[in-house]
Structure formats: structure tokens, C-alpha cells
matplotlib code that plots the C-alpha trace (Angstrom):
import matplotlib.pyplot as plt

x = [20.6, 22.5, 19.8, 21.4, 20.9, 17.8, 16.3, 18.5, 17.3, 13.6, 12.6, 9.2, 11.1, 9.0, 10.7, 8.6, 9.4, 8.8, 8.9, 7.6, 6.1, 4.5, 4.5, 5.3, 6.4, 8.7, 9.6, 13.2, 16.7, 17.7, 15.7, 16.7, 17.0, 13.6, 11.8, 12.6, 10.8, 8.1, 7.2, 7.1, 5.3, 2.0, 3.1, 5.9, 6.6, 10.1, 12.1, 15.5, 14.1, 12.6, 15.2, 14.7, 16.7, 16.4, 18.4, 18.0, 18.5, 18.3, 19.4, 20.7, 24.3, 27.2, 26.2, 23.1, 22.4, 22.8, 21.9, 21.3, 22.4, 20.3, 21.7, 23.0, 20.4, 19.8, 19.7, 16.9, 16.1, 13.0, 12.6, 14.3, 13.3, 13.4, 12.7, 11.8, 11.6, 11.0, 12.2, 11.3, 14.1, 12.0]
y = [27.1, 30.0, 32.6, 35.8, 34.6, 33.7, 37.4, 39.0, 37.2, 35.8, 32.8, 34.5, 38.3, 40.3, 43.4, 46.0, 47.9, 50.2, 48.8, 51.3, 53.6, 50.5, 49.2, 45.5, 42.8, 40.6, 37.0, 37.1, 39.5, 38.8, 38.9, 38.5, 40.5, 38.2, 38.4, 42.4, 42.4, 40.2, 42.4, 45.2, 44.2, 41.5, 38.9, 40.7, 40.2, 38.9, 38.6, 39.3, 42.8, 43.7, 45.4, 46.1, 48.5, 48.4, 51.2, 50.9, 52.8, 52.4, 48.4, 46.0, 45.1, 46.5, 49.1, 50.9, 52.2, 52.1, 50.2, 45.8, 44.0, 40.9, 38.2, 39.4, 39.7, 43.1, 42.5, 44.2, 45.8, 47.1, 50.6, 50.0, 51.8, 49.6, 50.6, 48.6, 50.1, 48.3, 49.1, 47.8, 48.0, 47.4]
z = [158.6, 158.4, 159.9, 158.2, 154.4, 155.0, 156.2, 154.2, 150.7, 151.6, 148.8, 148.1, 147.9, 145.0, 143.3, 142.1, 139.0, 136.7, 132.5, 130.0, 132.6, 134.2, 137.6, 137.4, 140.4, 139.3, 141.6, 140.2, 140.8, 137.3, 133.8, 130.9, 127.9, 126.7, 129.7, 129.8, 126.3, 127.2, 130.2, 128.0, 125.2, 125.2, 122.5, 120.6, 117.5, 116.7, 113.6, 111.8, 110.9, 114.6, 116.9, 120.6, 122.5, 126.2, 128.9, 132.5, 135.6, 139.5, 138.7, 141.5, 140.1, 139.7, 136.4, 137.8, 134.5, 131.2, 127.8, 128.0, 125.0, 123.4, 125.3, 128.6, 131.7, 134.3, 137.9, 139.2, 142.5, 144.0, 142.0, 139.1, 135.8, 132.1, 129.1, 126.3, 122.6, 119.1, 115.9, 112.4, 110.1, 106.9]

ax = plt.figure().add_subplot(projection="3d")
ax.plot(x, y, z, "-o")
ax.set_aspect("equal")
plt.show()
């Protein structure tokens, strides 16, 4: 076992972060856009006319900051800041 990886990434590593002015610990390096807005929001409700925008800062990969599109996933990193708004375009 290479000794190294192991310290340096432990399997039960929790991040702690801040979504929508919230402290939240997350198990995971990466979430998804989904997960992002399920962390956000208790049960949202989705639907063609229901947009969510979500920015970033103080992330783990290679953009620190910046805006996540539906679809692509934000590594995360012990004080990184999300958050998640939603838009009705009735």
C-alpha cells in the first residue's frame, strides 16, 4: 500500500462548506450540479420553466471560481463558497 496516498486523501475525508450562507459537510470532492441544488434547496422543484444558477468560489480544481453549468460537476475543498439561486421563467 502506497503509504503517501493514503494520508494524503483519507476514505472517510469530510469537506466543509459553505451553500447559501450555510455550513454544510459533504463526504465527496466533487458534486454535481444536482447535488449542488439539492444541498441548497429541501425538495426543489424542477421543471422546463425553473432555472438554477449556481457561482462558486474558493473551489478545489483548476477554476477556483466562477459560474457551474447544468450538467458539469465543482470540485470542492474544505471552505468553499456555493451559491444556488432559482428562477421561474413563467
Amino acid at each position: 500500500m502506497d503509504k503517501r496516498n493514503h494520508l494524503d486523501q483519507p476514505d472517510d475525508k469530510t469537506f466543509s462548506i459553505t451553500v447559501n450562507g450555510r455550513p454544510e459537510s459533504v463526504e465527496q470532492d466533487e458534486l454535481s450540479f444536482d447535488e449542488l441544488v439539492d444541498l441548497a434547496f429541501a425538495n426543489p422543484a424542477r421543471g422546463p420553466l425553473i432555472v438554477f444558477t449556481i457561482t462558486f468560489r474558493e473551489a478545489g480544481g483548476r477554476i477556483s471560481e466562477g459560474e457551474l453549468d447544468e450538467g458539469q460537476a465543482l470540485k470542492v475543498r474544505d471552505g468553499t463558497i456555493v451559491n444556488v439561486t432559482r428562477t421561474d421563467q413563467s
